[in-house]
C-alpha positions as CSV (number, residue, x, y, z in Angstrom):
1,X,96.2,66.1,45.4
2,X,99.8,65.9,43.7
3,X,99.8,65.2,40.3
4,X,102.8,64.8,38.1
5,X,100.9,66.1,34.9
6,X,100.6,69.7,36.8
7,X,104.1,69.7,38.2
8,X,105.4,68.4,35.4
9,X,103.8,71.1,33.6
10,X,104.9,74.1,36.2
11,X,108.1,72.8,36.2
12,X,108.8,72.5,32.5
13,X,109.8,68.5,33.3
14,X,108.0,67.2,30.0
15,X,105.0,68.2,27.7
16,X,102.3,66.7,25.7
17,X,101.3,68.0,22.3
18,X,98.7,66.7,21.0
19,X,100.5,67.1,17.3
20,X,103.5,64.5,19.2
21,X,100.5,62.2,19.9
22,X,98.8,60.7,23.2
23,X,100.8,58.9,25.1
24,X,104.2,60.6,23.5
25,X,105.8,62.8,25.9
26,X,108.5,65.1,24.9
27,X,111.3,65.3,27.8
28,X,112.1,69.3,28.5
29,X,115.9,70.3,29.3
30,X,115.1,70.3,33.2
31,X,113.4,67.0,32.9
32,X,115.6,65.4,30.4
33,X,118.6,66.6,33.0
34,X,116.8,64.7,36.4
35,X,116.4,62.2,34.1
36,X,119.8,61.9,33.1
37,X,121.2,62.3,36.3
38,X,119.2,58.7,37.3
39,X,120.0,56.7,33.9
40,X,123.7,57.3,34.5
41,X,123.3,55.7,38.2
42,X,121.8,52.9,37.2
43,X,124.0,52.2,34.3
44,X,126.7,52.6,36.6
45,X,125.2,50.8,39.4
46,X,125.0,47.6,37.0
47,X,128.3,48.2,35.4
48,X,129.3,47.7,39.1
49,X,127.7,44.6,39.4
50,X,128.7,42.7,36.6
51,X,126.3,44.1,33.9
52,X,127.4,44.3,30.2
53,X,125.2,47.4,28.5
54,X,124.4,47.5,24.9
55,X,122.0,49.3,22.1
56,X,119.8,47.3,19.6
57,X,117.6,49.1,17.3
58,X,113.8,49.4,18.5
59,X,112.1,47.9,15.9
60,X,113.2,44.8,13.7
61,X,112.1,42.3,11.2
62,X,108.6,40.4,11.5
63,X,110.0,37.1,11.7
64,X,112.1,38.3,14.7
65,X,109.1,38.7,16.8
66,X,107.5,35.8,14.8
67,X,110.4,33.4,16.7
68,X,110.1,35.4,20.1
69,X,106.5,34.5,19.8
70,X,105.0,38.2,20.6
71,X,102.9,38.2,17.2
72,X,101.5,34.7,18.4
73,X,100.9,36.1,22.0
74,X,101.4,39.8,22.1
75,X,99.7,41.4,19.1
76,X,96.8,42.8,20.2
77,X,99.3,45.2,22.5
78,X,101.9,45.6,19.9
79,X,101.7,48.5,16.7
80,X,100.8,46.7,13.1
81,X,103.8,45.9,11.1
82,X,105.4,48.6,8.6
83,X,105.6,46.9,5.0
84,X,108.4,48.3,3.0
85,X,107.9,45.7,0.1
86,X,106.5,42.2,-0.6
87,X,108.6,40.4,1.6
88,X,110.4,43.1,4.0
89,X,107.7,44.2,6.7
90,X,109.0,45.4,10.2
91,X,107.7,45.7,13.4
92,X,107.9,48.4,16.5
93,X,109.4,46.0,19.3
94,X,107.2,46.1,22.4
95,X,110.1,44.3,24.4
96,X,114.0,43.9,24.3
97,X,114.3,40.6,25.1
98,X,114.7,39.4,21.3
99,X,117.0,41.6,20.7
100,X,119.2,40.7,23.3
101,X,119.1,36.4,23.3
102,X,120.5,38.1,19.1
103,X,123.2,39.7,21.7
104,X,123.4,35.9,23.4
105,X,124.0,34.1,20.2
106,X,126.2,36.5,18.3
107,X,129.5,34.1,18.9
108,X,129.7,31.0,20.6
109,X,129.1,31.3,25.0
110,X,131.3,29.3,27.8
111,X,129.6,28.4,31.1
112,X,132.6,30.4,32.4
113,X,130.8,33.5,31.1
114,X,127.3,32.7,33.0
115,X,125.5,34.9,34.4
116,X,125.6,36.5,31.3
117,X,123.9,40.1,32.2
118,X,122.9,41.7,28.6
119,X,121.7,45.4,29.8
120,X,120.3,48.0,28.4
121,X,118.0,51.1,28.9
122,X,116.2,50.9,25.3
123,X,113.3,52.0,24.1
124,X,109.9,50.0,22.9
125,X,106.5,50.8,21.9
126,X,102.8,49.3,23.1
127,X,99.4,50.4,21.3
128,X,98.0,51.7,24.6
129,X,94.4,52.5,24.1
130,X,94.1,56.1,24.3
131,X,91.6,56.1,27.0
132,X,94.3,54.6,29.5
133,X,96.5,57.0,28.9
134,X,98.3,59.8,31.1
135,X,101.2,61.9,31.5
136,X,104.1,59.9,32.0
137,X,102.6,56.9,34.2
138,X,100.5,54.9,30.4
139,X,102.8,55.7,27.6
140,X,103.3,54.3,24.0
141,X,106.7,54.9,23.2
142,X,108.7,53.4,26.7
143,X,112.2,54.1,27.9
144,X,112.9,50.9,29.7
145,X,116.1,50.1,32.0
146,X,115.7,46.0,31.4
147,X,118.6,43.3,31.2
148,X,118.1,39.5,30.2
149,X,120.4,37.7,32.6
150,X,121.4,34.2,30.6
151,X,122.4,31.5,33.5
152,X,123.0,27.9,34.0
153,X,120.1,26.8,35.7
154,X,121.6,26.4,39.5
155,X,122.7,29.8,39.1
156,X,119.0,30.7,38.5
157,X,118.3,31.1,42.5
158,X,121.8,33.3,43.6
159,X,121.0,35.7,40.3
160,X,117.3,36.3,41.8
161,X,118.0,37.3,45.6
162,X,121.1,39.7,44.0
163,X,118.4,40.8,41.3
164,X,116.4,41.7,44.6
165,X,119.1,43.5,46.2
166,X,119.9,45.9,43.5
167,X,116.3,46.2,43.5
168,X,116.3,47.3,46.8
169,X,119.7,49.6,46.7
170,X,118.4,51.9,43.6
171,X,114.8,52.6,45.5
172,X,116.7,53.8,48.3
173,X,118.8,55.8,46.2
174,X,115.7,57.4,44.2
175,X,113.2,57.6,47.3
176,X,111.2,54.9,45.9
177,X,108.7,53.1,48.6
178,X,107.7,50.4,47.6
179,X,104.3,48.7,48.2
180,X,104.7,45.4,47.9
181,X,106.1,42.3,46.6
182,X,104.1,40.3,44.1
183,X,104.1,36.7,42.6
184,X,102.6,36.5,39.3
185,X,101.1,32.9,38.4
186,X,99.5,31.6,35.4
187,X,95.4,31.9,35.3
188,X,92.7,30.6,33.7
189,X,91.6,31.5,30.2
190,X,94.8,33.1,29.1
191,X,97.4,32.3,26.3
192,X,100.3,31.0,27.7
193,X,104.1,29.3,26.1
194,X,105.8,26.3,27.7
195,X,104.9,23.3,29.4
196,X,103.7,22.6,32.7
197,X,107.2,21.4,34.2
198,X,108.9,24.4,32.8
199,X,106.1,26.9,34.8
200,X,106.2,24.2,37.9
201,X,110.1,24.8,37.9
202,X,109.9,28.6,37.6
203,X,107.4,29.1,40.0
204,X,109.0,27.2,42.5
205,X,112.6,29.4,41.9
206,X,110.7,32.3,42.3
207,X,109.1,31.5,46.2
208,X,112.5,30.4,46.9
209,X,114.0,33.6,46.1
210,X,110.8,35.5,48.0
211,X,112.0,33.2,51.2
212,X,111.3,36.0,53.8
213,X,109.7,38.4,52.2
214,X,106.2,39.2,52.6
215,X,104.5,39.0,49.2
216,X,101.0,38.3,47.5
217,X,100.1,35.6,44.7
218,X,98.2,37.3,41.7
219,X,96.8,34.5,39.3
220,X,96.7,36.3,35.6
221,X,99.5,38.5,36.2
222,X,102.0,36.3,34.6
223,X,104.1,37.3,31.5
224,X,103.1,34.9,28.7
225,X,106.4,33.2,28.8
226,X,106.6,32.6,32.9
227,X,105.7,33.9,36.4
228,X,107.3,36.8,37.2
229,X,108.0,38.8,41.0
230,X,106.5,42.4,40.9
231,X,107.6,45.1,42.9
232,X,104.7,47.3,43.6
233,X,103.7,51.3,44.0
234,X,100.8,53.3,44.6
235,X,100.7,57.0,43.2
236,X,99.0,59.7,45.1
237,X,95.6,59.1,43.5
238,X,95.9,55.4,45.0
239,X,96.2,53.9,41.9
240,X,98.7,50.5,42.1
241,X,101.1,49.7,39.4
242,X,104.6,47.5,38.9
243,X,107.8,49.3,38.8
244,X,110.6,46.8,38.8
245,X,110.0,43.0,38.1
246,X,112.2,39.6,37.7
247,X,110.7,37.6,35.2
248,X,111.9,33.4,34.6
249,X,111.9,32.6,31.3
250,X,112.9,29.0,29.7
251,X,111.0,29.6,26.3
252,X,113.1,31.9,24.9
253,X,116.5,30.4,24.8
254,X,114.8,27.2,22.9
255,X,112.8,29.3,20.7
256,X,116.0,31.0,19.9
257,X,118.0,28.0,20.1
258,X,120.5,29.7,22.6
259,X,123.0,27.3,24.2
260,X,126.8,27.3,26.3
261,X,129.4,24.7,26.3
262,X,129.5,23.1,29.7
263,X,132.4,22.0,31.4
264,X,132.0,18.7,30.7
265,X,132.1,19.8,26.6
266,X,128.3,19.4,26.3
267,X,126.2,22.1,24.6
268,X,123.1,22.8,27.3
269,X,120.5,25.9,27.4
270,X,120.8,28.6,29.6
271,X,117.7,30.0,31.4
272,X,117.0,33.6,30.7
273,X,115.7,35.9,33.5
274,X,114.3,39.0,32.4
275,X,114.6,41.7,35.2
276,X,113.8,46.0,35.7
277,X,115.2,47.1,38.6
278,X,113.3,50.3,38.0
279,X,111.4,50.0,35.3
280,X,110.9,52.7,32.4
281,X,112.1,55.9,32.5
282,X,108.5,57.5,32.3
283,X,106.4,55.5,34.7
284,X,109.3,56.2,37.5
285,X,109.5,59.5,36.9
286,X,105.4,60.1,37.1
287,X,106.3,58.5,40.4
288,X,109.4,60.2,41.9
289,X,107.6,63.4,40.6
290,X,104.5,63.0,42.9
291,X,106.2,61.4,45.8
292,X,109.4,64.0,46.1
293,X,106.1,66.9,45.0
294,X,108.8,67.5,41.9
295,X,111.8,68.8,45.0
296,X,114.0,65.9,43.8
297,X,117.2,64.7,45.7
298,X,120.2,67.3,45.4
299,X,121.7,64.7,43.0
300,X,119.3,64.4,40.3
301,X,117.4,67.6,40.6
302,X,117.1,69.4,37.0
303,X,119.4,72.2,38.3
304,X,121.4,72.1,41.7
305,X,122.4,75.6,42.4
306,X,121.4,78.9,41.2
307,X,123.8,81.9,42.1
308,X,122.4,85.2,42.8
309,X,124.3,88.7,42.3
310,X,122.5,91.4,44.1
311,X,123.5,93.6,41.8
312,X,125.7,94.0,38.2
313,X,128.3,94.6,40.6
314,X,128.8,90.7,41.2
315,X,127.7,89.4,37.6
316,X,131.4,88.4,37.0
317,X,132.1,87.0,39.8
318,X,128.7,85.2,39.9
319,X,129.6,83.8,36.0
320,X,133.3,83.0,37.6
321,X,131.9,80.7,40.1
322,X,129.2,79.1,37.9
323,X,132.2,78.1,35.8
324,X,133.8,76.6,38.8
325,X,130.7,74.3,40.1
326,X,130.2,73.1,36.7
327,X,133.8,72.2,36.1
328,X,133.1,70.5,39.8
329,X,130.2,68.3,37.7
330,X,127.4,70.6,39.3
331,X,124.4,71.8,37.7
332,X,124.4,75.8,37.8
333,X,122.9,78.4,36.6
334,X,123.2,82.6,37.2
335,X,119.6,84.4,37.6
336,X,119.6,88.2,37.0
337,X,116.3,88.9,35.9
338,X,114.5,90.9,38.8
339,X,114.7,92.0,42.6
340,X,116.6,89.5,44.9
341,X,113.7,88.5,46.6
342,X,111.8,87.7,43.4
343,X,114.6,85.3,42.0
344,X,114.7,83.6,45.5
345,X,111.0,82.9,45.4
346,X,112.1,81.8,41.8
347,X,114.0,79.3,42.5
348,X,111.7,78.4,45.6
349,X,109.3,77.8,43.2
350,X,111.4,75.3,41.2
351,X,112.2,73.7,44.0
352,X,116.2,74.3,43.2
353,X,118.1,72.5,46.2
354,X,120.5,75.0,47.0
355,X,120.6,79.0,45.7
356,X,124.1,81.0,47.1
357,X,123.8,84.9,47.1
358,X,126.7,87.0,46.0
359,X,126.9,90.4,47.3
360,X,129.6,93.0,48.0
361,X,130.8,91.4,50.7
362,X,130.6,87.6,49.5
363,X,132.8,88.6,46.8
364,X,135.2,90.7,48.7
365,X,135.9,87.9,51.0
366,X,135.5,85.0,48.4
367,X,132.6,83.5,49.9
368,X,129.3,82.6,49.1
369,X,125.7,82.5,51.5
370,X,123.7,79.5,50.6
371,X,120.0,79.0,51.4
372,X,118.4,75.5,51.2
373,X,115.6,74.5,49.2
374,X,113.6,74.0,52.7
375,X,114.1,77.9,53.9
376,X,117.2,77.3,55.8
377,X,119.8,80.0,55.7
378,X,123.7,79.1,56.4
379,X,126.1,81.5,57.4
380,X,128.6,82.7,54.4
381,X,131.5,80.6,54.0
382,X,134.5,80.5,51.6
383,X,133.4,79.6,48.1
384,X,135.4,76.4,47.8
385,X,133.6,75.1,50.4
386,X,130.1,76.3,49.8
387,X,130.8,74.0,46.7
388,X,132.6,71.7,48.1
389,X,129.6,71.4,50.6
390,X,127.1,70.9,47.7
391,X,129.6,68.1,45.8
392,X,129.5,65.5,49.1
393,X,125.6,65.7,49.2
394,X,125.3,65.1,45.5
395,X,128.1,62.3,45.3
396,X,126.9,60.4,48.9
397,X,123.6,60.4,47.1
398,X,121.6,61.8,50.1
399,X,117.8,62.7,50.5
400,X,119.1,65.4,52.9
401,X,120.6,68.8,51.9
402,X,123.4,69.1,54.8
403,X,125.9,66.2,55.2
404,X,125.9,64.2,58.2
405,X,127.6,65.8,61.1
């Protein structure tokens, strides 16, 4: 069965030392690159639709989770305060969303600014028994790509369905397949914020925005604040979890008394939705890691090309051309060490996209032989466009090696 603990490990993506902690990975160069590669789409995939990114810190004062109401709600998930005097104690955040309705109310808002799209990928932290914990997929400290969408509430309904959309457009860029869709409800017995009209009203802006889509109700699944829509997966042990979610919230924005001037003059409260279109950083990764068996997309694959002198002959030229492809944006590196056909079954074995051999010939003529990840050999072609080649499958974003046609 694939696992991304043994990959991970045989490809030198992340590690666990026990002197880090459980559930505290440390990203290694190759994974911290694929990683990289994918926090840089999606920031630029929300900058493109209307997102506004930010940092905040990720811990802050007690009363600020006080006021959100995750010490009332949340505790029993959240790490115990750190007291640094009598009255100064702060507290590891185990979500972003007080931080940013502080990003809301920093100056005065118009309804000409709604949406308001406060973004950021930031990190948190949940006391996860150890017993649950594993690899990337159950962490404590979390990387998450989250926003807090601030709207007028008829904008509520338009901001889901394009919340859904982006949803959709960054799993087909990453090779995510989903599961399912899931409504999250209220359920009995739990601890919940609000009042029955503001849940009623949530839920009912929620199955309007699932109009079409095939989804299941999951009483108890709801965020303390609202009902949420899940997006599910299932790993290759069969195991089902949530990676992207659109959460309503109308709790927030009065407990932080966050309001807009409406065009009528009036002061009135926007509705917060809380929204992941691909959750955190480790859980997707434990994911993409088993269902690509660690032989990522070109684009965000640790390192994209390896060059290959046969002999010392080529090392210049080979060092020459790494310089090119990485002034080109490419990630490149030159492998000397050993026979030819051990550093091709090298770089098979790191499941590098695309490795380009450089022998007498290839640098008399200026060319370079490229062999794909998947065996395929192609003929030798100039240099420019061996690159050139590499650069349209990386920037079209494609699963495939070759480009189309």
């Amino acid at each position: 069965m694939i696992d991304h603990r043994r990959l991970g490990r045989e490809l030198e993506l992340f590690v666990s030392d026990p002197l880090a902690g459980a559930g505290l990975p440390i990203w290694l160069p190759a994974g911290a690159a694929a990683r990289h590669a994918v926090e840089e789409y999606v920031r630029d995939l929300e900058r493109r639709a209307g997102y506004r990114h930010v940092y905040s810190p990720p811990l802050g004062k007690r009363e600020l989770f006080e006021l959100s109401g995750h010490l009332g709600y949340f505790a029993d998930d959240m790490f115990p305060p750190m007291r640094l005097s009598a009255d100064d104690e702060f507290v590891l955040r185990p979500a972003l969303c007080p931080h940013h309705a502080l990003v809301f109310r920093a100056r005065g808002r118009s309804y000409r600014e709604l949406p308001l799209r406060v973004a950021e990928i930031g990190g948190m932290y949940r006391a996860e028994r150890s017993g649950v914990l594993g690899g990337l997929s159950r962490v404590r400290a979390i990387s998450l790509n989250d926003s807090h969408n601030f709207c007028a509430l008829e904008q509520v309904g338009d901001e889901v369905r394009e919340i859904l959309r982006l949803i959709r457009e960054a799993h087909a860029a990453l090779g995510v397949r989903p599961a399912g869709f899931r409504l999250s409800l209220r359920g009995p017995g739990e601890k919940y914020v609000g009042d029955d009209a503001q849940w009623a009203r949530a839920e009912e802006l929620l199955r309007a925005a699932l109009d079409g889509v095939d989804f299941v109700e999951a009483p108890g699944e709801a965020a303390f604040y609202g009902p949420k829509i899940d997006i599910q997966i299932v790993d290759a042990a069969g195991r089902e979890s949530t990676i992207s979610t659109v959460q309503l919230d109308f709790d927030k924005p009065e407990r932080f008394d966050l309001s807009y001037t409406d065009a009528d003059g009036g002061r009135k409260r926007p509705v917060m939705v809380h929204r992941s279109l691909v959750g955190s950083m480790e859980r997707l990764f434990a994911y993409l890691i088993e269902v690509h068996g660690g032989a990522f997309p070109a684009w965000y694959a640790p390192v994209q090309l390896v060059l290959l002198p046969v002999d010392a002959e080529q090392a210049g030229a080979a060092g020459e051309l790494a310089r090119r492809a990485g002034d080109a944006g490419l990630r490149v590196e030159v492998d000397h060490a050993g026979s030819l056909g051990a550093r091709i079954r090298d770089a098979a074995r790191r499941k590098v996209p695309y490795v380009g051999v450089l022998g007498a010939r290839e640098v008399a003529e200026g060319s370079l032989s490229l062999r794909l990840r998947d065996g395929l050999g192609l003929d030798p072609r100039p240099a420019a466009d061996a690159l050139g080649l590499i650069e349209a499958v990386v920037a079209a974003r494609s699963a495939e090696l070759l480009p189309p046609g």
